[in-house]
KEKE-3310 file (N, C-alpha, C; in steps of 0.2 Angstrom, whole numbers, plus 5000, padded with zeros to 4 digits):
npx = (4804:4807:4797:4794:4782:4785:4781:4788:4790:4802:4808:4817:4833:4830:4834:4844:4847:4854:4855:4869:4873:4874:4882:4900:4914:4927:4944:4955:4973:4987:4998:5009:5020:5026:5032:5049:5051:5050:5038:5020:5007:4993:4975:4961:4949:4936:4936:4930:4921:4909:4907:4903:4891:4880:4880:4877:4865:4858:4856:4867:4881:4893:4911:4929:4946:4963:4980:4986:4980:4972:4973:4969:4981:4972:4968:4967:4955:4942:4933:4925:4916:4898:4895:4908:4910:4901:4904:4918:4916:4908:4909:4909:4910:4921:4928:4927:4938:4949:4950:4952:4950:4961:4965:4967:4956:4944:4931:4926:4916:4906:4903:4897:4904:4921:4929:4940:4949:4954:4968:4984:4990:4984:4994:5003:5006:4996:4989:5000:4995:4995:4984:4974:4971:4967:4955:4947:4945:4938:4924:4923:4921:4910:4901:4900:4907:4920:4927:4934:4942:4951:4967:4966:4963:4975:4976:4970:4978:4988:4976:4971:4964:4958:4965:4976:4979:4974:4961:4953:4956:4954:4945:4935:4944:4946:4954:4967:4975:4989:4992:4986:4996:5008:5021:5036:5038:5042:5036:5028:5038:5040:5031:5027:5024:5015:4998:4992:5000:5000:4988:4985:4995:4995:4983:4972:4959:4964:4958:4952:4945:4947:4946:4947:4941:4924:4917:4921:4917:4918:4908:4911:4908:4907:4915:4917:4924:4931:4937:4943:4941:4928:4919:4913:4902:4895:4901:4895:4885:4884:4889:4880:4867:4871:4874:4859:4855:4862:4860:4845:4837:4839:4838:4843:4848:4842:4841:4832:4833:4844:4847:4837:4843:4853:4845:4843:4853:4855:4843:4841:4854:4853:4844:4850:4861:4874:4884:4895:4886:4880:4890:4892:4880:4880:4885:4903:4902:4889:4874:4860:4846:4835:4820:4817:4810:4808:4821:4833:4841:4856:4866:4880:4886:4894:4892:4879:4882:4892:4884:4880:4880:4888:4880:4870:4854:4837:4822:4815:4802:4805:4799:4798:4794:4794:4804:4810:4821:4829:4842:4857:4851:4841:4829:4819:4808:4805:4797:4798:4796:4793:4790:4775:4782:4786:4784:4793:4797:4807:4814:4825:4839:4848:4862:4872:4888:4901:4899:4889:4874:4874:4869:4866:4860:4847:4832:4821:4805:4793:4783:4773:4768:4755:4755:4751:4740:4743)
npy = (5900:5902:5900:5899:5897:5889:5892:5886:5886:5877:5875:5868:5877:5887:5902:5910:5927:5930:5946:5952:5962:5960:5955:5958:5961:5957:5960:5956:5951:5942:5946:5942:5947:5962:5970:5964:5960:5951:5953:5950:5952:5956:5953:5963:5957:5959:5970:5965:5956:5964:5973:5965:5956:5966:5967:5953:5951:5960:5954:5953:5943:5940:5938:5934:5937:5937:5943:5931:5921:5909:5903:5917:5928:5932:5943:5953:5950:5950:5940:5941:5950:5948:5944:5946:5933:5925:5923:5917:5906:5900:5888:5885:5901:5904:5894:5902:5912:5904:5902:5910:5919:5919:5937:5932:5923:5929:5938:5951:5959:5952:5961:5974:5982:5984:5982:5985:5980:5984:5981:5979:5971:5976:5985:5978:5971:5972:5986:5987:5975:5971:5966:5966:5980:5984:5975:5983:5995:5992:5988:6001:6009:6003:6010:6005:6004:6010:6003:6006:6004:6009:6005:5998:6006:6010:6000:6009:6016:6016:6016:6020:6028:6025:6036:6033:6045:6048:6039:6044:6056:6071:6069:6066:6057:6046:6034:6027:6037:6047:6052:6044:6034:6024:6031:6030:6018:6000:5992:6001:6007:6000:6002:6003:6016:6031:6031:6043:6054:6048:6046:6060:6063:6056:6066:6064:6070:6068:6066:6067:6064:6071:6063:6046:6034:6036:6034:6039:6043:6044:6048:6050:6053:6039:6033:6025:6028:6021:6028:6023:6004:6009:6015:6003:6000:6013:6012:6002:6004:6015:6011:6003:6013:6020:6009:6008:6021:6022:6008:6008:6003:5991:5976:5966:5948:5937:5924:5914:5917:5913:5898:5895:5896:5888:5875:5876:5875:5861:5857:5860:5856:5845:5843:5848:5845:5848:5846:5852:5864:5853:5851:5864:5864:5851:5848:5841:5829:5823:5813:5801:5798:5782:5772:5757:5742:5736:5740:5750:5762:5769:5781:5792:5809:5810:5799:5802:5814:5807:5801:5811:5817:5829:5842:5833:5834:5830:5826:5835:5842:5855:5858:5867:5868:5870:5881:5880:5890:5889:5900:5896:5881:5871:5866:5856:5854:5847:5844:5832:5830:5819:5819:5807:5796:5796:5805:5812:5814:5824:5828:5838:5842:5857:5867:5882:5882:5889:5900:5899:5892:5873:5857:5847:5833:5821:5815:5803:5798:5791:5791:5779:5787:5786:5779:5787:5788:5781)
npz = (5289:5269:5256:5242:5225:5212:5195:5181:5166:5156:5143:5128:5123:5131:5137:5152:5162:5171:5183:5187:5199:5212:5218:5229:5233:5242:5247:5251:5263:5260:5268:5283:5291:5298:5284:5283:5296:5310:5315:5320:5306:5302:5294:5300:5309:5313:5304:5294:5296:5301:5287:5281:5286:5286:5272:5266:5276:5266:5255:5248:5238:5245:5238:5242:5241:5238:5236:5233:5235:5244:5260:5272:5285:5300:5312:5328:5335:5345:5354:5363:5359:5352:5338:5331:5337:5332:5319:5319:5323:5313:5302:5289:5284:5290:5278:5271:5272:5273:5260:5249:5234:5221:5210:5196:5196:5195:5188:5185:5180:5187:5200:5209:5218:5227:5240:5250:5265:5279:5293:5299:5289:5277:5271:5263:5248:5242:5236:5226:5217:5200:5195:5203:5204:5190:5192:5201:5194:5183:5190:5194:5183:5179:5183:5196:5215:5224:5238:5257:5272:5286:5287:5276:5265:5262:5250:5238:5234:5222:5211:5196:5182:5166:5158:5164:5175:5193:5200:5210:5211:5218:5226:5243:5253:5267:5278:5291:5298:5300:5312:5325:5322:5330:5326:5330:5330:5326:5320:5309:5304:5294:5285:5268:5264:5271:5273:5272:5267:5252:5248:5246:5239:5226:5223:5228:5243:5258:5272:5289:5306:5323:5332:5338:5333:5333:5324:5310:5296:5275:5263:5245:5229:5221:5231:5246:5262:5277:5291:5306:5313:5318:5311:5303:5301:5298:5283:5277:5276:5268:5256:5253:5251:5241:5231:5231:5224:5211:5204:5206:5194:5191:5195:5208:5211:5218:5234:5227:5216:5212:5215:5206:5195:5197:5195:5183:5175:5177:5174:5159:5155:5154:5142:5133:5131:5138:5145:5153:5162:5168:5178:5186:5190:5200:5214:5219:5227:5224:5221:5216:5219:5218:5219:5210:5207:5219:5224:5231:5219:5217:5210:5205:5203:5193:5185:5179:5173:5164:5156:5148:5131:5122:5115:5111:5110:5118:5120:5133:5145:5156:5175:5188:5202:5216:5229:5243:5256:5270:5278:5272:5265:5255:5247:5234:5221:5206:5191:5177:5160:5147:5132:5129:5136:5148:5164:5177:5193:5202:5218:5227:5237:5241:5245:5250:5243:5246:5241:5232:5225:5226:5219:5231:5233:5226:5223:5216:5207:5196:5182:5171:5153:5146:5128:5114:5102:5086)
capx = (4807:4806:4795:4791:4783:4786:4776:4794:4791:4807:4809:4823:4832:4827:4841:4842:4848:4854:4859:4876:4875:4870:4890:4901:4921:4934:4950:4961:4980:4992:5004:5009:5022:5026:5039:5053:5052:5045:5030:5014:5001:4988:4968:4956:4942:4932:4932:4928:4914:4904:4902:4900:4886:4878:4880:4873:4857:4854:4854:4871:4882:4902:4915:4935:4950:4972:4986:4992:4974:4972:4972:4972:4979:4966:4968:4963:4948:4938:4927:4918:4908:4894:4897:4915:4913:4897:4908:4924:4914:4906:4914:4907:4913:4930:4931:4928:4944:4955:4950:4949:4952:4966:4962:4965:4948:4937:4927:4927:4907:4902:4900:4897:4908:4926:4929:4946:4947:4960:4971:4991:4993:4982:4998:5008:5007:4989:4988:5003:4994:4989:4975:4967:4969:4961:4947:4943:4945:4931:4921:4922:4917:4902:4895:4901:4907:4928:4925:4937:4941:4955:4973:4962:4964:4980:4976:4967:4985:4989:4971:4971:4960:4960:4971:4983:4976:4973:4956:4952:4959:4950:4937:4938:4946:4948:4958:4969:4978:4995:4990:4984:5000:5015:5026:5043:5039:5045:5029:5027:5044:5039:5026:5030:5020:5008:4992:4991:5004:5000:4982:4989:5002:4989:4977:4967:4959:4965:4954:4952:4944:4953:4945:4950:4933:4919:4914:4920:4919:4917:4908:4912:4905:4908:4919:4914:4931:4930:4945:4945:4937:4920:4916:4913:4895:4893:4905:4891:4878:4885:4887:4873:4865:4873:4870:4852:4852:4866:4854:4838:4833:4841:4834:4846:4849:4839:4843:4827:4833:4849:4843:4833:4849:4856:4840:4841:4859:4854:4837:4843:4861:4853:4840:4853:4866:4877:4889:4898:4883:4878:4894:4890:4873:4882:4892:4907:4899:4882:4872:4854:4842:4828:4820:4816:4808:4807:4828:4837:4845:4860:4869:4882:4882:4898:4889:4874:4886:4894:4879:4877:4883:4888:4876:4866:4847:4832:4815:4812:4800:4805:4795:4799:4786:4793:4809:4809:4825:4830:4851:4860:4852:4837:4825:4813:4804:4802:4794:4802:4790:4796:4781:4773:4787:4787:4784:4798:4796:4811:4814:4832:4843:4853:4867:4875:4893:4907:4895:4885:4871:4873:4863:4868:4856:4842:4826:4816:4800:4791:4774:4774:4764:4753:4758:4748:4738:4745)
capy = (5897:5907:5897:5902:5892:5893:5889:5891:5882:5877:5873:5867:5880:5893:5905:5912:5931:5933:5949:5949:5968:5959:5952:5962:5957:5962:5963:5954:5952:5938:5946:5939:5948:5967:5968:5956:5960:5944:5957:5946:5956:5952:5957:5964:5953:5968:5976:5962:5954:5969:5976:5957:5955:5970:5965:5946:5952:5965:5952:5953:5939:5940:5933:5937:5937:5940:5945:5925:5917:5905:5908:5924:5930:5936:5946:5958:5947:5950:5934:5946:5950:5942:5944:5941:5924:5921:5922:5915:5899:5896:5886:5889:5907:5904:5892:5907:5915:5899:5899:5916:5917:5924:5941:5931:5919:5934:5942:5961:5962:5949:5963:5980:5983:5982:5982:5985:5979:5983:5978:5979:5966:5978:5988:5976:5968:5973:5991:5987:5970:5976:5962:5971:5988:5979:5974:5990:6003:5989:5988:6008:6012:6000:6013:6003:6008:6007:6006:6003:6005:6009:6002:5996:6013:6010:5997:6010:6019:6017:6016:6026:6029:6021:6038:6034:6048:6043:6039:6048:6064:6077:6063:6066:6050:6043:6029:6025:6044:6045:6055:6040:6030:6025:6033:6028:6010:5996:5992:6009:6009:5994:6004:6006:6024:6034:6034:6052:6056:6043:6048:6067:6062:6055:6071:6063:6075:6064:6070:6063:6064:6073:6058:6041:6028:6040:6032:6043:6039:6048:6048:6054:6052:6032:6031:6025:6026:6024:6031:6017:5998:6009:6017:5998:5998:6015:6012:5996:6006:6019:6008:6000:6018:6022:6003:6007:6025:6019:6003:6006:6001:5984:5969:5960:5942:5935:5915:5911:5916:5909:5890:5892:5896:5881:5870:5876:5873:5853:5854:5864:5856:5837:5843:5850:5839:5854:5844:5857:5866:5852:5851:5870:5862:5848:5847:5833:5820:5823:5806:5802:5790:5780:5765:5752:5734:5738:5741:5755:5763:5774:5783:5797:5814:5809:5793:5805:5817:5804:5800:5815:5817:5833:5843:5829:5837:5826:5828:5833:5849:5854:5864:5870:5867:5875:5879:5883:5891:5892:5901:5892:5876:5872:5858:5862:5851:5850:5839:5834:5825:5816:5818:5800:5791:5796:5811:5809:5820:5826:5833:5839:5844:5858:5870:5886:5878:5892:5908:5898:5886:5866:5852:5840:5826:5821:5807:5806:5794:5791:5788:5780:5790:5782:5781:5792:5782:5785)
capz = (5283:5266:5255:5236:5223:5206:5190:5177:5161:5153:5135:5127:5122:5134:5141:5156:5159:5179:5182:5194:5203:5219:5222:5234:5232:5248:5245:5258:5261:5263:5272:5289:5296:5294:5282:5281:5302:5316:5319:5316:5305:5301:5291:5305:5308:5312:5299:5287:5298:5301:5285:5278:5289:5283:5268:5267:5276:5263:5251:5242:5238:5245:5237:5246:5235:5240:5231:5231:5235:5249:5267:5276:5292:5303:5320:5333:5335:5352:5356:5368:5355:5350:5331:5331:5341:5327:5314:5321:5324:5308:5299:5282:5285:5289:5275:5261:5272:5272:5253:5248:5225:5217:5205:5188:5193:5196:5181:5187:5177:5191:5205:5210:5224:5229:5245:5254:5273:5283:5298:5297:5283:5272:5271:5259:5244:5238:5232:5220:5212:5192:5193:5207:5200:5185:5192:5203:5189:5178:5195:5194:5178:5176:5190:5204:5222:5226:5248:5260:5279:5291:5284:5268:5262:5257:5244:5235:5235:5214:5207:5190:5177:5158:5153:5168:5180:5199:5201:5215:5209:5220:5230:5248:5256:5273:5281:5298:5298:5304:5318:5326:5321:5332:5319:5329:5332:5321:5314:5305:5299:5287:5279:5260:5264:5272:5271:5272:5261:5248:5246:5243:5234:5222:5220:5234:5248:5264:5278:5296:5314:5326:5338:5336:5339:5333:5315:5306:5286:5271:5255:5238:5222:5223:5235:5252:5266:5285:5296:5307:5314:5322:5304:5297:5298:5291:5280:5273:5276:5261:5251:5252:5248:5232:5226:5228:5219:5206:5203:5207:5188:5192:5201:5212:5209:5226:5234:5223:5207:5211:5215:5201:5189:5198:5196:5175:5174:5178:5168:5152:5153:5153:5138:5126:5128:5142:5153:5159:5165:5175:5183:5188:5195:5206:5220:5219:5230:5222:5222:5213:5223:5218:5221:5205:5208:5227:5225:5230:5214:5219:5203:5205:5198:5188:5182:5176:5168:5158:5150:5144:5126:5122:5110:5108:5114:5122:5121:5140:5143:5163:5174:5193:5203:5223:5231:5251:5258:5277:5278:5267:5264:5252:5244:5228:5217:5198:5184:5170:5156:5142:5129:5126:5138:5157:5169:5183:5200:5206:5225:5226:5241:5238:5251:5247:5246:5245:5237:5226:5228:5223:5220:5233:5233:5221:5224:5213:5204:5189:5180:5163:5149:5140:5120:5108:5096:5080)
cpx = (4803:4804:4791:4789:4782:4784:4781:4793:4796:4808:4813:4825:4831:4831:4839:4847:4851:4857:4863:4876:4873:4878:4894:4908:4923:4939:4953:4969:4983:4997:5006:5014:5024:5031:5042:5055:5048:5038:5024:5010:4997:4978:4964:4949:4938:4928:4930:4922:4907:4899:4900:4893:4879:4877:4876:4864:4856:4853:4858:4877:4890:4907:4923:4941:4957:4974:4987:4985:4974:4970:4975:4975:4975:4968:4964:4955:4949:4931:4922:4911:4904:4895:4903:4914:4907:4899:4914:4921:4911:4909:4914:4910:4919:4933:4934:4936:4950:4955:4951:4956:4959:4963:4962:4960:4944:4937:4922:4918:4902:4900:4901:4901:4913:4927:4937:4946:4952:4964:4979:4993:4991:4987:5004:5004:4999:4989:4993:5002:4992:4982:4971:4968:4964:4955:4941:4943:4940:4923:4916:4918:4909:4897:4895:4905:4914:4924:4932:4939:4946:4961:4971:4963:4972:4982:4974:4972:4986:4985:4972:4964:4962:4964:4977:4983:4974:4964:4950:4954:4953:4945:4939:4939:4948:4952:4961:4974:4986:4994:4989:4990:5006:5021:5036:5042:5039:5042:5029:5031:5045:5034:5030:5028:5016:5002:4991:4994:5004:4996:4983:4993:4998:4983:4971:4967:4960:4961:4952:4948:4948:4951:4945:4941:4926:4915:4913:4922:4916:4914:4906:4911:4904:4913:4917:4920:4930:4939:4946:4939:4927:4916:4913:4906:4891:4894:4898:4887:4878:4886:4884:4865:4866:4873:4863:4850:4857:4863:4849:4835:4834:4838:4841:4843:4844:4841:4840:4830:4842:4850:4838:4837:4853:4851:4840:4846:4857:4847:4839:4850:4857:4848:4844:4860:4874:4879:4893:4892:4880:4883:4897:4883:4876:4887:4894:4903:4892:4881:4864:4853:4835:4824:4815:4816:4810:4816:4829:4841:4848:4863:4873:4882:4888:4895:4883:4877:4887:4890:4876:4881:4881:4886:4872:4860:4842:4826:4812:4810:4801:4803:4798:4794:4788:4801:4808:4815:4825:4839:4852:4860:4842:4833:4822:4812:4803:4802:4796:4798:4795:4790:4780:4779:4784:4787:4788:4796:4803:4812:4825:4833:4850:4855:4871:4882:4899:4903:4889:4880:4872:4868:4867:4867:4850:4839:4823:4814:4796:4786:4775:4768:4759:4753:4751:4746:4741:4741)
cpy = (5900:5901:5901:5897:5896:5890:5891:5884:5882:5874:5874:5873:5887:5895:5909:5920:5935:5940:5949:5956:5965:5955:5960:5957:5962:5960:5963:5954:5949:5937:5943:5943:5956:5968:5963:5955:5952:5947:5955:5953:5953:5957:5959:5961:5957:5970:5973:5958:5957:5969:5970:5956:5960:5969:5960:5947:5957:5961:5950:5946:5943:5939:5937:5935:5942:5940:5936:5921:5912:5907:5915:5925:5934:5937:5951:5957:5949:5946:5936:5948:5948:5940:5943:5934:5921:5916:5918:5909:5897:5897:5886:5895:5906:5900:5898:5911:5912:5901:5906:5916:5919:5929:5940:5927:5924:5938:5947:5962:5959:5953:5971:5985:5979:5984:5979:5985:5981:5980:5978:5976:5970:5983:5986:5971:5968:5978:5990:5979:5972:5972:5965:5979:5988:5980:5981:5995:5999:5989:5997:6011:6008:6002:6009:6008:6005:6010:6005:6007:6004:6010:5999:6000:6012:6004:6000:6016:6022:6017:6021:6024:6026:6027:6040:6040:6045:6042:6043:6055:6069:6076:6065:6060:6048:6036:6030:6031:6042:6051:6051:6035:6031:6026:6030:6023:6006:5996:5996:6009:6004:5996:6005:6014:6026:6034:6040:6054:6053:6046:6055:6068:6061:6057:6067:6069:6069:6070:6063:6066:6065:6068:6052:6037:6031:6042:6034:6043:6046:6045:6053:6053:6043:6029:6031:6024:6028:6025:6024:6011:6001:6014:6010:5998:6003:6016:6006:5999:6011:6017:6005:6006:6020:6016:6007:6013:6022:6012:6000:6003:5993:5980:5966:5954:5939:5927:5914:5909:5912:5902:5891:5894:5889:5874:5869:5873:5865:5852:5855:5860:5846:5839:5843:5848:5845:5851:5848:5860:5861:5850:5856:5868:5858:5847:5838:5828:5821:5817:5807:5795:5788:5774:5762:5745:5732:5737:5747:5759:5769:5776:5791:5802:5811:5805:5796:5809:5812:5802:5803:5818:5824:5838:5838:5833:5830:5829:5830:5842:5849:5860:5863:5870:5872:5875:5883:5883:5891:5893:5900:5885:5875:5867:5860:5854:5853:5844:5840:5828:5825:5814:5809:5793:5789:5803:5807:5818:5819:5829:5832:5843:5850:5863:5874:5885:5886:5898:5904:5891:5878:5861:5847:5830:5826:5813:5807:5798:5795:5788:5787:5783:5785:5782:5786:5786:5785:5786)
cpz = (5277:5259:5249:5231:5215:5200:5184:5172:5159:5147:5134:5124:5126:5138:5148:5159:5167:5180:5189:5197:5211:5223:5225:5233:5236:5245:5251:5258:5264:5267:5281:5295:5293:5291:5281:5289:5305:5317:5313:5314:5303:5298:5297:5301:5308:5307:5294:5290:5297:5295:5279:5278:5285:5276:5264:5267:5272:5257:5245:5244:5241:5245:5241:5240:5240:5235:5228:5231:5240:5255:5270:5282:5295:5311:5324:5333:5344:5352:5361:5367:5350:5342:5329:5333:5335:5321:5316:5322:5320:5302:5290:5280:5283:5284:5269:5264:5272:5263:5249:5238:5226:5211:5200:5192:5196:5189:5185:5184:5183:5198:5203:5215:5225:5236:5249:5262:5274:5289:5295:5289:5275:5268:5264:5256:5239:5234:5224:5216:5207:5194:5196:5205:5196:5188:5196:5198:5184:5184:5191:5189:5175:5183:5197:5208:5224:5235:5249:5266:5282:5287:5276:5265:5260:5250:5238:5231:5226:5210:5202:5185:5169:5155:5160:5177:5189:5198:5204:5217:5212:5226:5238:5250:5263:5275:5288:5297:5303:5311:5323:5328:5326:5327:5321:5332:5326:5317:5307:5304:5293:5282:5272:5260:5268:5269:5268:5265:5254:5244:5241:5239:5226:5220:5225:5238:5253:5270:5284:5300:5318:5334:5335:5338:5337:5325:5310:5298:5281:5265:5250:5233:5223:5225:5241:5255:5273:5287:5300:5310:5316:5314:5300:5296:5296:5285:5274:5272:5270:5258:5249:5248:5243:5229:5226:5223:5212:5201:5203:5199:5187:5196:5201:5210:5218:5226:5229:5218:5207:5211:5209:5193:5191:5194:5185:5171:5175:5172:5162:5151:5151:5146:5130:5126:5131:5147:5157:5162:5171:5182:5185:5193:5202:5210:5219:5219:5230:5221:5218:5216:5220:5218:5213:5208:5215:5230:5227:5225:5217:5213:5206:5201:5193:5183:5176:5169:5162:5155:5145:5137:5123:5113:5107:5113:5114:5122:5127:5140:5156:5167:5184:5198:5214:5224:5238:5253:5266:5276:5270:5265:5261:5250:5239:5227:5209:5195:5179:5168:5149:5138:5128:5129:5147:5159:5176:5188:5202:5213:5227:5234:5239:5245:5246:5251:5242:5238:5232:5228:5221:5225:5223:5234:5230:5221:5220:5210:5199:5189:5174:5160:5144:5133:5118:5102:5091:5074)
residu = (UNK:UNK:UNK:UNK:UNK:UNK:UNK:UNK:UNK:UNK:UNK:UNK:UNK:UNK:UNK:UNK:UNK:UNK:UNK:UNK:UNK:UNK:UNK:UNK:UNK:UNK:UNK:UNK:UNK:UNK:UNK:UNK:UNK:UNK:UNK:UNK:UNK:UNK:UNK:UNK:UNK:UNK:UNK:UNK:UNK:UNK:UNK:UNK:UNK:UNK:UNK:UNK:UNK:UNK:UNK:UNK:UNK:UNK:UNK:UNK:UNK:UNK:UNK:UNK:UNK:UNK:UNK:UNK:UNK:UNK:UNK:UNK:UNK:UNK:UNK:UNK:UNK:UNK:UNK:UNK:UNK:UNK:UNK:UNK:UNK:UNK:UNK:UNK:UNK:UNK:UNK:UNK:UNK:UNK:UNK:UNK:UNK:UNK:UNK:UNK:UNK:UNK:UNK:UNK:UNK:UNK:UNK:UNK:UNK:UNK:UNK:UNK:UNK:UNK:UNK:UNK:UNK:UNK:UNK:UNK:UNK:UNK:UNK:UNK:UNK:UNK:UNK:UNK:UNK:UNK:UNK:UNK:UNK:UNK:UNK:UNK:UNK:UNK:UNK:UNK:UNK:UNK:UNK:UNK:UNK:UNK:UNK:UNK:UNK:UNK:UNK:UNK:UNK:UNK:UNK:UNK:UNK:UNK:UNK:UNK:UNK:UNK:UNK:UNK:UNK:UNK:UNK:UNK:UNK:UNK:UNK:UNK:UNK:UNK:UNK:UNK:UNK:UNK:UNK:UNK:UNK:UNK:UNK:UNK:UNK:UNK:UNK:UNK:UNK:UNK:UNK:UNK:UNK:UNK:UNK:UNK:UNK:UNK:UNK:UNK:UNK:UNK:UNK:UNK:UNK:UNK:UNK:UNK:UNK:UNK:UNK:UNK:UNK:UNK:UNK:UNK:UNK:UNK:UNK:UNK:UNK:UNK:UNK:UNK:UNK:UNK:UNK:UNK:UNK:UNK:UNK:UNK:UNK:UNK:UNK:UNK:UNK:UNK:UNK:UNK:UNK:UNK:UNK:UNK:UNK:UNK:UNK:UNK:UNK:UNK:UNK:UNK:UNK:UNK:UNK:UNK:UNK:UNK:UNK:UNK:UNK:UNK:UNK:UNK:UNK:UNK:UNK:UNK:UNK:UNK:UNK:UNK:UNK:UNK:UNK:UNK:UNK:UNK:UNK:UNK:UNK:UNK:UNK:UNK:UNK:UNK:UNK:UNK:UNK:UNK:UNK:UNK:UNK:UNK:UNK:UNK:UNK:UNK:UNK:UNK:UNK:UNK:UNK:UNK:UNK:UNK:UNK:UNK:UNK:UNK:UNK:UNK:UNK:UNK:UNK:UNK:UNK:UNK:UNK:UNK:UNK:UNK:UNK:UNK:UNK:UNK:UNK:UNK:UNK:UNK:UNK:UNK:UNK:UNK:UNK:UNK:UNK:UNK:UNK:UNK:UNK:UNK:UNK:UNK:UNK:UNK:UNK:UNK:UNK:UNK:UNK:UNK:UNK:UNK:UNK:UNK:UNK:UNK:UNK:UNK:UNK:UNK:UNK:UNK:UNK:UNK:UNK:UNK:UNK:UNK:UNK:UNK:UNK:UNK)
# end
């Protein structure tokens, strides 16, 4: 259990300055069947777990995103291994994949990495979204890293530059090679393109593995691209490499700092009179407990909110006192004094619910202040 504590005096007033290079955005696809054919396709699991996984424990956050937003189809899952059946059985996970945005609610400054998966489905209806263009050519130039791996490499298909040019004009590029492909089966005859041809076509160098299975990926300036499913965790592992030269001047955003941008968004939002901020701190069925006149006192977060009167500010000075993480579920501690009234202790319950951490549940008790003579 990872257990830090923190001495963060908060005064009204006092902003706070996260930096976001520690997000990671994939780039999925709602397709279901190939074409307008019966043949089920679908995202490889694979190739979105792996370099996920890699990703998580290095400490980056990963938000997922389709052309229409919602669920994805996922296949050519093998429960045989241990990491597929990890993820396939936690349900937290699979929510972010039933759930996954749409490309207008993501703000393109909020990550560093785009990240194209593959598996059949990545064949249609992504490369040619503008929103997701959009967001990879903003990714791009604020020195981030376009990836992608297998059949993902054709998302990467129409990317151009702000005067129109491909993006990838000259960059070596990898993906699922038509070498590989059963070119006279149905499937394949639904493609809108080759890879091959696509990439070339587009002032790409298309390059391949004359062996299918044997990890082979490439990178190019800031382009990281695996040929197919067994390049996925070099694939994380290069771009994890050019984040650290590309940002070593940067601090990542860590759990901490992130529970302690949720913990401020609650303190700072009730001080200055900032209801939407605290309805960024609390999850829906958030609840506040405390015992008065040996009662129970129960109060929702809604009921809290409403009391907060917008731009009205409070005299409350709030300080942070510990947060102890284990996963994705948290507890902290902070004191909030109200000069010449009351010092309240708070001990909060919070869970990183769908990428972001909430305050779930809040106990807390009080000492009254003695007045100040006048």
């Amino acid at each position: 259990m990872k257990k830090i504590f923190i001495l963060l005096l908060v005064f009204i007033g006092f902003k706070t300055s996260l930096l976001a290079q520690n997000k990671i955005l994939f780039v999925t696809s709602n397709q279901d069947f190939y074409g307008n054919t019966k043949i089920s396709a679908a995202n490889h699991f694979e190739e979105i777990i792996v370099p996920y996984d890699v990703f998580v424990k290095a400490g980056y956050q990963v938000d997922f995103i389709s052309p229409k937003g919602g669920a994805i189809p996922i296949g050519y899952i093998n429960t045989s291994d241990s990491l597929q059946k990890k993820y396939l059985y936690d349900p937290w996970f699979m929510d972010k994949l039933k759930n996954t945005s749409k490309p207008t609610e993501i703000n393109p400054e909020d990550y560093s990495v785009i990240f194209y998966s593959g598996g059949g489905a990545a064949m249609f209806g992504v490369a040619e979204d503008a929103t997701i263009q959009k967001i990879a050519l903003k990714i791009y130039n604020r020195n981030g890293v376009v990836s992608a791996i297998c059949h993902g490499t054709a998302g990467i298909a129409y990317l151009k530059d702000s005067k129109g040019e491909s993006l990838y004009a000259g960059k070596k590029i990898t993906g699922y090679p038509d070498k590989f492909e059963n070119t006279d089966a149905e499937y394949y005859k639904t493609f809108p393109y080759s890879i091959n041809n696509i990439i070339q076509k587009n002032k790409g160098d298309f390059v391949y593995s004359e062996e299918a299975g044997n990890s082979f990926y490439v990178v190019d300036g800031r382009f990281v691209t695996g040929q197919d499913p067994s390049s996925a965790t070099n694939v994380a592992y290069g771009v994890l490499k050019l984040l650290k030269n590309n940002f070593k001047n940067v601090i990542r955003v860590s759990e901490a700092d992130q529970i302690t941008e949720t913990l401020l968004h609650y303190i700072e939002g009730t001080a200055n009179g900032e209801p939407e901020r605290l309805r960024k701190a609390f999850h829906p069925d958030f609840n506040l407990y405390t015992v008065s006149e040996n009662s129970l006192w129960i109060r929702s977060g809604e009921e809290y909110i409403s009391n907060i009167k917008t731009g009205e500010k409070v005299n409350r000075i709030g300080k942070i006192i510990s947060i102890d993480i284990e996963k994705d579920a948290a507890i902290a501690k902070a004191e909030i004094v109200i000069p010449n009234q009351r010092t309240f202790t708070d001990y909060f319950l919070l869970l990183k619910y769908k990428g972001s951490w909430k305050i779930v549940h809040k106990s807390y008790s009080w000492i009254d202040l003695p007045k100040e003579k006048e």
